[in-house]
N, C-alpha and C positions, 0 to 999 in steps of 0.2 A: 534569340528565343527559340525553344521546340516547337516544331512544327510538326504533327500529328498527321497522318497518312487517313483520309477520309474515304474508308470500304465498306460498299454494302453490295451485299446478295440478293438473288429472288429465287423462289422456284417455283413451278406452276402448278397447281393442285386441280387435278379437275373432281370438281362439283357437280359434272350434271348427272352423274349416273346414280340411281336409285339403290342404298343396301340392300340385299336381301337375306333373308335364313332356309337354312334345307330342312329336314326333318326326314325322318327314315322310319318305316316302317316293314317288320319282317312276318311273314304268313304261312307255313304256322307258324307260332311264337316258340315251341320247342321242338323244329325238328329233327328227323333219324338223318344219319348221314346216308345218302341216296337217294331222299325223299327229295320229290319237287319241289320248291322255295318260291313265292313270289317279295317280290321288292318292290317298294313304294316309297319314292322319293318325292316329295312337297314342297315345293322352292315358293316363297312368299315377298311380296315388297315387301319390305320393311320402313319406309321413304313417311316420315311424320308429316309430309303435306297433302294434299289429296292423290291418292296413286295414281299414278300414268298409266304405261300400258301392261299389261301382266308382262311375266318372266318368259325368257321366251329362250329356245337354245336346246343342249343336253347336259345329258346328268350321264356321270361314269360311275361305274360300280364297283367296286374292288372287295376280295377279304383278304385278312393277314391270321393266319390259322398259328395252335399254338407255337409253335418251331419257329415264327417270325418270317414267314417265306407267305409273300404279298402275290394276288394272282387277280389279274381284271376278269372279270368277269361278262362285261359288256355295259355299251352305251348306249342307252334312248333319249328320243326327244321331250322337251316337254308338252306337254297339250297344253290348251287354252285354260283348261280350270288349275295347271301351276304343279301338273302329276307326271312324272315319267315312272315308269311302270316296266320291271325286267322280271317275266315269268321263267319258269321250267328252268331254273340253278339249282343244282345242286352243292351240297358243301360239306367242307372233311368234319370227321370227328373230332369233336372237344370245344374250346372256348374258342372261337371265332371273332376276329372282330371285322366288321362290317364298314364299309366310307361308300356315304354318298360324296360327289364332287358336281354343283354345278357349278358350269363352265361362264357364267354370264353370259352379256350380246349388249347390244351397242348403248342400251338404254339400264343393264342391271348390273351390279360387283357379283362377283362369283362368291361364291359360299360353300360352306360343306359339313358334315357330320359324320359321326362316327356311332357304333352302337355294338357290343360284346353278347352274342347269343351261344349258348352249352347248347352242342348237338349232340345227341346219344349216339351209341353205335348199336348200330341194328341189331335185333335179337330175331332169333327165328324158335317157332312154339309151335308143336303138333300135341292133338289132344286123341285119346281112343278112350272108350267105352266098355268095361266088360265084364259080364257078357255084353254083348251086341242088341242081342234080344231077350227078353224077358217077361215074368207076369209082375205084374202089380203086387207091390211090398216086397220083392225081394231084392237082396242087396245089391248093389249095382256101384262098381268099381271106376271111378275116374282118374286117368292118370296125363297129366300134364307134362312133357318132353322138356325139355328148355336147355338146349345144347352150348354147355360153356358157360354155364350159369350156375351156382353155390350157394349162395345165397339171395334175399327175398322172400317172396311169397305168391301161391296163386289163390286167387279168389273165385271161384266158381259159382257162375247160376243159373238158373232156371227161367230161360224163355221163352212167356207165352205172350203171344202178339206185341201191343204195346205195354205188357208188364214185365219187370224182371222181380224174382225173388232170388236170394242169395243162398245157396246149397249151405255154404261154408268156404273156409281158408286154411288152407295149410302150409308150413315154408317149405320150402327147394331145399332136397336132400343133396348130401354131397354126390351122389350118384346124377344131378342135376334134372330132377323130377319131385315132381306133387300129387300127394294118392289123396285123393278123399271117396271114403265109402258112406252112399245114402242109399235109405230106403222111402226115399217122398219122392222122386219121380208120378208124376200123372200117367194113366191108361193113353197110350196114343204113341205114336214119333216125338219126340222130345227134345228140344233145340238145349242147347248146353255152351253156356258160352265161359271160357275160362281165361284170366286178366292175369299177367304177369308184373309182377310190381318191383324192379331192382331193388336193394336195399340202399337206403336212402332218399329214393324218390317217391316221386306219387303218380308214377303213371306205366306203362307200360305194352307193349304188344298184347291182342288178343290171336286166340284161334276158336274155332268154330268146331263142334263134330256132332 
């Protein structure tokens, strides 16, 4: 009669450690490339029975910029409330993708997350006035700089304490400048603040004159 070969396996699974989840948060949310960055990584029990001890360990930080060329940025601890916290980064221009990695410890599984932030590339904007000086109701010439810029628009307005009223908008000539001529200026020194707005965005560098 056949006689059947009786095999069994094990493996050992360990159970005692607590899942956990990361979550990522980037400050500002659309920064210029050069601009400070802070990072905030949130590692959480994830564990369906009453949580043990919080998450405890570091968190590594990396981004992978668009060209695919991956650069650490640096590791912090967690603290007690479940945060590691990596200020004053900087990051290149364009679509970014961002990882947090925590690393577990003796009580949690490691975890991680990812998250894709558009950095803008810096603009630089100088504004002049002219004339300089002048009386009350007469025309008064604003021209906005915007070096390497074509298109857009600048939005210009009028700052008095905490109000702003809006001059006007004009777009970015191919000479990469913004004229607007008013005659509502207020009797006094006069704060002027003028907004650059790329084309396609909604936001941009200001200047001041």
């Amino acid at each position: 009669s056949w006689q059947g070969v009786d095999a069994s396996s094990s493996m050992g699974v360990d159970l005692s450690l607590d899942p956990t989840s990361t979550s990522l948060a980037v400050t500002p949310t659309s920064p210029v490339a050069g601009q400070p960055v802070t990072l905030t990584a949130t590692v959480q029990n994830q564990a369906q029975a009453s949580p043990g001890l919080p998450p405890s360990g570091t968190v590594s930080f990396t981004v992978t910029d668009a060209a695919g060329k991956t650069t650490t940025l640096g590791t912090t601890s967690v603290s007690s409330s479940g945060k590691a916290t990596l200020s004053g980064v900087t990051l290149p221009a364009g679509a970014d993708t961002l990882t947090a990695s925590y690393g577990g410890d003796g009580a949690h599984e490691p975890s991680s997350t990812s998250t894709t932030v558009v950095v803008k590339t810096p603009v630089s904007m100088s504004l002049v006035a002219t004339p300089s000086s002048s009386s009350y109701g007469a025309a008064e010439t604003l021209t906005a700089s915007i070096p390497g810029q074509t298109q857009g628009s600048v939005t210009f307005s009028l700052i008095q304490g905490t109000s702003t009223q809006v001059l006007g908008s004009t777009p970015v000539t191919a000479s990469s400048t913004a004229e607007l001529v008013t005659s509502s200026l207020p009797v006094g020194t006069d704060e002027i603040l003028a907004a650059f707005t790329p084309a396609g965005t909604s936001s941009g560098p200001s200047a001041f004159a």
